[in-house]
N, C-alpha and C positions, 0 to 999 in steps of 0.2 A: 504494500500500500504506500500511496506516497501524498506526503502532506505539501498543501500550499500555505506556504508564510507568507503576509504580507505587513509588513510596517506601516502603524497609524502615526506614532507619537513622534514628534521630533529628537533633538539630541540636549537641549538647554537645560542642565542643572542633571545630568543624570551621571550616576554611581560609574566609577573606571571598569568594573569590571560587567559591566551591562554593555558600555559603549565597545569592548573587545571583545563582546559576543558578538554585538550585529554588524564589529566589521567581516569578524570569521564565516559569516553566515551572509557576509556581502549585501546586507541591509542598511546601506550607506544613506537611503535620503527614505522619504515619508514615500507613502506607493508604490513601493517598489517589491514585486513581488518572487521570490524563491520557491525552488521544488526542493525538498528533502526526502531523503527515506526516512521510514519509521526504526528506529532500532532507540537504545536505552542512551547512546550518546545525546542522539538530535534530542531527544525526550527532556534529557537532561539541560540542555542548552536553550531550550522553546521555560525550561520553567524559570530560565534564569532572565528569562526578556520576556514574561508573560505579561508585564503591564506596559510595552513599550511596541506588542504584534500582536495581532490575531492568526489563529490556523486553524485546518482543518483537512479532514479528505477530498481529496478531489476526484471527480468522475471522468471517467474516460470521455465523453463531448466536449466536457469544458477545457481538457488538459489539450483536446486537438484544437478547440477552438483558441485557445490562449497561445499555443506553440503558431499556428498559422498568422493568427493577426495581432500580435504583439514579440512575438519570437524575432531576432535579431541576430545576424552575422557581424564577425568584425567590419567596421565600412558603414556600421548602419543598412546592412544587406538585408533584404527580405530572405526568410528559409523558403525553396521551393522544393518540389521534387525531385528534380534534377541533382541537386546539390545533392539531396540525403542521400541517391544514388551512387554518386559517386564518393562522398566522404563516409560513406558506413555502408553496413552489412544490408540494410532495407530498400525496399522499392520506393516507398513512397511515406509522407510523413505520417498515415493512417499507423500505416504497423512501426513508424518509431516510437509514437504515442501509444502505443498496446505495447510495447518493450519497458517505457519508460511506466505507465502504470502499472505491471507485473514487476518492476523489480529487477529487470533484467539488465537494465541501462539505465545509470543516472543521464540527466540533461549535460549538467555541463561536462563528462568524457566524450561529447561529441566536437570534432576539432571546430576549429574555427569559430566557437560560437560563445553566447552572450549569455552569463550563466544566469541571468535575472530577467525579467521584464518589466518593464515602464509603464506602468498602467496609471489610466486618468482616475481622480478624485471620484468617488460613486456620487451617480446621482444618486439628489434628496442627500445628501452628505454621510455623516458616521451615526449611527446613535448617540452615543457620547465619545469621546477617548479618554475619558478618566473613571472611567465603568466596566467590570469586568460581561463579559456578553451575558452570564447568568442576570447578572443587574442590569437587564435591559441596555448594555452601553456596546461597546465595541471591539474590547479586548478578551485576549486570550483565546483558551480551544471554545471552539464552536461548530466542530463536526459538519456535517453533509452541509448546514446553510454557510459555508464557508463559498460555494457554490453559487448561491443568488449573489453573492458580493461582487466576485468575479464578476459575473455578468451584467453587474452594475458598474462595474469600471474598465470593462473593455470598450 
């Protein structure tokens, strides 16, 4: 399974060792969204920046739909088909996104690419960012509706 992180909070006044989580995990600016595996490290590193991102699981549509229209080459390149053809083992980006949802392939061991996406502000905005998602607010895990987010800011 693989989670999507995405950074709500900025960086003004937070603890050193929160800000050398979300560089390691390359959560450098607010929206900016990462794929991780599940294992006890990430686990571990999502609870030490739980009030500073949101995550959750993501479904195989939105991972394709996010790799397609927000995915990025070095250059600012669009990913096509062609490319994945030629720089990996797949035909086409359907089945690198069925690789990368099973686990089989992180995102960023694909050469040439951009291990984050740049994703707009959601419409109708955050619930809050100083609220954990149980508190009707914005952060931390929040499972499958991790999902309507995405799609509110592609």
């Amino acid at each position: 399974m693989v989670f999507a992180v995405i950074r709500v909070r900025g960086t003004v006044n937070i603890k050193p060792d929160i800000k050398l989580t979300l560089k390691l995990l390359r959560l450098n600016r607010v929206n900016h969204c990462v794929l991780i595996e599940e294992n006890n490290v990430m686990k571990g590193m999502l609870q030490v920046i739980k009030d500073y991102v949101t995550w959750g699981e993501i479904e195989k549509e939105k991972l394709l739909k996010l790799i397609t229209s927000r995915g990025k080459l070095k250059g600012d390149k669009i990913i096509t088909d062609g490319y994945i053809k030629s720089a990996t083992s797949f035909d086409n980006i359907n089945k690198l996104s069925e690789s990368i949802y099973n686990n089989k392939l992180n995102y960023k061991d694909i050469p040439d690419i951009k291990p984050l996406f740049r994703l707009n502000p959601p419409k109708n905005g955050y619930e809050g960012i100083k609220r954990s998602f149980k508190n009707k607010g914005a952060l931390g895990y929040r499972g499958k509706d991790i999902n309507k987010l995405i799609e509110r800011m592609i």
